[in-house]
N, C-alpha and C positions, 0 to 999 in steps of 0.2 A: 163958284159953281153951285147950282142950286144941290142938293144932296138928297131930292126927293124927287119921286114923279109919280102917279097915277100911272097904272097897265092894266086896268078891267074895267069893266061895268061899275063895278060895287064902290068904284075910284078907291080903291085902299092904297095908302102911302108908301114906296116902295123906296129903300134909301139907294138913290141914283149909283152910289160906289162901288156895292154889293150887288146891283143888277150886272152894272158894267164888265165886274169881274167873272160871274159867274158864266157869262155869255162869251167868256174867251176860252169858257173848256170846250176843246173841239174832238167831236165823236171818232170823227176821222184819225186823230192820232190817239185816241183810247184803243181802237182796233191797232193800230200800227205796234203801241204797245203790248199786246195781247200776242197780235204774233211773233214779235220778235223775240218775247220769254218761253215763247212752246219753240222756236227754232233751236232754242237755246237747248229744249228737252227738259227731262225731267231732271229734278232741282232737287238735290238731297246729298248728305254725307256721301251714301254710298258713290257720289261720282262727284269728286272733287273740281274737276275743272269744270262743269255748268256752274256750283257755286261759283266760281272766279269768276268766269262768266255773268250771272247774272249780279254778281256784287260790282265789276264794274260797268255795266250795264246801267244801273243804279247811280253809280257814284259821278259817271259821266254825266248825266243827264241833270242830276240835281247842282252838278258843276256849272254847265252849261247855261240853267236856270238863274244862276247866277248865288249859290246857296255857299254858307261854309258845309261842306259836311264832316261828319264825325263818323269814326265805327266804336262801337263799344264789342268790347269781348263776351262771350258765352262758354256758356260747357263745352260747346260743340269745336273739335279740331279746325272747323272749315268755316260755320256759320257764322258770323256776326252781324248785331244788327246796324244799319244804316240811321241815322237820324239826319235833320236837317231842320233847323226854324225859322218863322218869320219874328223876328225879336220885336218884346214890345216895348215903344219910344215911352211909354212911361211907366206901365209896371213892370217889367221884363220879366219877374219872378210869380206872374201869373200867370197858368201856362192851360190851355188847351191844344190834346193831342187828337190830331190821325193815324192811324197804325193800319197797316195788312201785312201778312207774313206772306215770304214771297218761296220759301219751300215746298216739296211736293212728295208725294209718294213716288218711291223707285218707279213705279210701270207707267206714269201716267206725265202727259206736255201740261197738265194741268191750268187750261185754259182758264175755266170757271174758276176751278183751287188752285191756286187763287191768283194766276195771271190778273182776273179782271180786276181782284179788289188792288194790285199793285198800280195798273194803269189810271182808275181812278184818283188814286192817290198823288201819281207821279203829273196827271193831268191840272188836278187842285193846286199843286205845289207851284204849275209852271205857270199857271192863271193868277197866281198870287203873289208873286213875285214883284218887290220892288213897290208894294202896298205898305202906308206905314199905316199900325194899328197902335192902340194905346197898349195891348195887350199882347202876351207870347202865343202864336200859333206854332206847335210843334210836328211835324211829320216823321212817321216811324215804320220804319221796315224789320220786319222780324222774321230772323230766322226761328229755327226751330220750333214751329208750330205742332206741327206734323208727326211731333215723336215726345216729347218733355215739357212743351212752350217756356224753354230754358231761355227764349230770347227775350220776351217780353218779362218773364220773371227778372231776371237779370236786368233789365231795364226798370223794373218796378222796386227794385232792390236800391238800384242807383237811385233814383227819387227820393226815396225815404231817406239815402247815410247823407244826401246835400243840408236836407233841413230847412233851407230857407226858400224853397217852390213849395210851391198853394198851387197843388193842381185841380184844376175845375173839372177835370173829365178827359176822356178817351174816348173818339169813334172807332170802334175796328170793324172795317172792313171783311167779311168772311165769303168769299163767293157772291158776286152781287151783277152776276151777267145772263144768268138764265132765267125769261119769263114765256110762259106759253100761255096761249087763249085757249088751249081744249078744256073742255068740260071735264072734271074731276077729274083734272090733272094736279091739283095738290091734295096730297097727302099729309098727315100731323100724328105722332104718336099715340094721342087719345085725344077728346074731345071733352070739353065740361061746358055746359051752358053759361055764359056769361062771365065766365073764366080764360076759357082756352076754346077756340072757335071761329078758324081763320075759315077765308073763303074758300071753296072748292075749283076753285080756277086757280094757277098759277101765276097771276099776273100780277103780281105786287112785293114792294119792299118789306120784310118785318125787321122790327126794330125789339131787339129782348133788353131788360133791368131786371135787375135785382129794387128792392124796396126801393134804397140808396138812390139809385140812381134813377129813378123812374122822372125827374123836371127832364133830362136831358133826351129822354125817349118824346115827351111831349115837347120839348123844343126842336125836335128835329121832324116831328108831325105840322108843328105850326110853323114850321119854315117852309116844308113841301105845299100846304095849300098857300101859301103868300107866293112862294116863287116857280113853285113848278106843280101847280095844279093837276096834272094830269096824271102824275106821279101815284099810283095805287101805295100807302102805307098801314100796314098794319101791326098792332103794338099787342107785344108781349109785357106789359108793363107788374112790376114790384117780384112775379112769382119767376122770373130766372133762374134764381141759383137754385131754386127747387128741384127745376127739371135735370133730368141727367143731360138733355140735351141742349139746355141751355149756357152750359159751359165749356162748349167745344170750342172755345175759341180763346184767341188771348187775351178777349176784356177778363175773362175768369181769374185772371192773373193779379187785374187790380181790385175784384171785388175780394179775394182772400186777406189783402192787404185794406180792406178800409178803404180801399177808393173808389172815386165813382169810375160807371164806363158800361155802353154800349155795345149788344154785339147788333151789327148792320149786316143782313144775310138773305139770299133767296130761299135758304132754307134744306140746301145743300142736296143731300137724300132723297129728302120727303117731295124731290119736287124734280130735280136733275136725275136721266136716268145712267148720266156717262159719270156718276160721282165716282171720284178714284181709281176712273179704269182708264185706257190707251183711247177710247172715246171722246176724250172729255178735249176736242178739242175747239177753235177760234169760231169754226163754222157753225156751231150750233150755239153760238152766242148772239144775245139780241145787244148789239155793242149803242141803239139808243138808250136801252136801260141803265148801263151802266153810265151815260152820259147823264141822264136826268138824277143819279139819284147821286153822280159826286157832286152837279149843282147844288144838290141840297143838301150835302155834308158840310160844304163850303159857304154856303149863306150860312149853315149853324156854327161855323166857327164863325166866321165875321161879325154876326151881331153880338157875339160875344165878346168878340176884341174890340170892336170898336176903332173906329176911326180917328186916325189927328189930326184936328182944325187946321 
């Protein structure tokens, strides 16, 4: 099989494996997803059985996909996290992760927070599936976002006592299904010319790093114009851990620890006006967004894993 193909004008080389894959995440069960974790309700200690719920919800699915999965323990009585990998046939012990937490605040079916970055994820996992790479592709569900990020800590903790994983990075996922076309419909804490100075329209993915991690923000910018051109990205790139608001999520968890990682977000707040409330629900998601931008989470792990001959 040839492993390349031209798809534009500019004929830029597109590796045939990674198109293939990326074109079986289907929007239609991104939504299917989305609602079937707000039917669920909200996602949190205080209601035990949606966690059971939504962890077999999870564990079914990545079954099905044909995954081993794993839970690992947390602080949390109820939470734990889900993992599941694409193991690689020749490094194993090189590993790039996806991550979204799939908790919520008590009052809210948490559509956006973060149903949609979970279906993204569970969409990638199921497209990739039965792909062999050279390299470990990891998928990660976290609880305990929403209150400690005891899940991804706890998962960042396990990383480190193994010792013998080299991890390349972490996408997470943070709310990545709300985008609107009205005019100064995005908001941003403060503005600095040629620092911090996102668009006034809401129609676009940002991508935050820390210094660290700032190749994997530009790797995941030059994967969206190679494969989903259309896709609006804008980068917060080296000054994250600065902002207070750049560590709301559980990449924060690896940057404390030395590692690299990504947070993937529409920006939550500054942009959603159902953030955190009984609002925030499936309808007011734009479920292609979320479709184009796990295509481009998933082309940036796969050029990274690489393919076996």
């Amino acid at each position: 099989m040839n492993r390349f193909r031209s798809i534009n004008a500019r004929h830029r080389q597109i590796p045939e494996w990674i198109l293939d894959c990326i074109q079986r995440i289907d929007e239609a069960k991104v939504r299917n997803h989305v609602e079937s974790f707000c039917e669920i309700g909200p996602r949190c200690d205080e209601l035990p059985s949606s966690i059971h719920s939504t962890l077999a919800y999870l564990k079914e699915a990545l079954d099905q996909y044909g995954y081993h999965v794993q839970e690992e323990r947390t602080d949390s009585e109820y939470q734990t996290n889900v993992i599941a990998e694409l193991p690689g046939a020749v490094s194993k012990n090189c590993v790039f992760e996806i991550g979204a937490h799939y908790d919520t605040k008590p009052n809210t079916p948490g559509a956006d927070d973060n149903a949609s970055g979970l279906a993204g994820l569970l969409e990638i996992a199921r497209a990739m599936a039965g792909i062999k790479c050279r390299k470990t592709i990891r998928f990660c569900f976290f609880g305990m976002e929403e209150t400690t990020r005891g899940g991804s800590r706890s998962h960042v903790a396990r990383i480190i006592s193994r010792g013998n994983e080299r991890l390349a990075g972490v996408l997470v996922f943070e709310m990545i299904g709300y985008r609107t076309y009205e005019s100064n419909s995005q908001r941003t804490p403060f503005r600095i010319p040629l620092v911090l100075w996102p668009p006034r329209t809401g129609d676009f993915i940002t991508v935050v790093s820390d210094f660290r991690s700032s190749s994997i923000a530009t790797r995941f910018q030059k994967a969206a114009r190679k494969y989903v051109p259309t896709l609006r990205v804008f980068l917060v790139k080296r000054i994250g851990q600065l902002l207070r608001d750049g560590i709301r999520s559980d990449h924060s968890m690896y940057w404390q620890a030395g590692r690299k990682g990504v947070m993937i977000t529409d920006t939550a707040n500054f942009r959603n006006p159902n953030y955190h409330l009984p609002s925030d629900t499936p309808d007011t998601l734009d479920f292609n967004f979320v479709f184009q931008v796990a295509q481009v989470a998933a082309a940036t792990a796969l050029e990274w894993a690489d393919i076996v001959e």
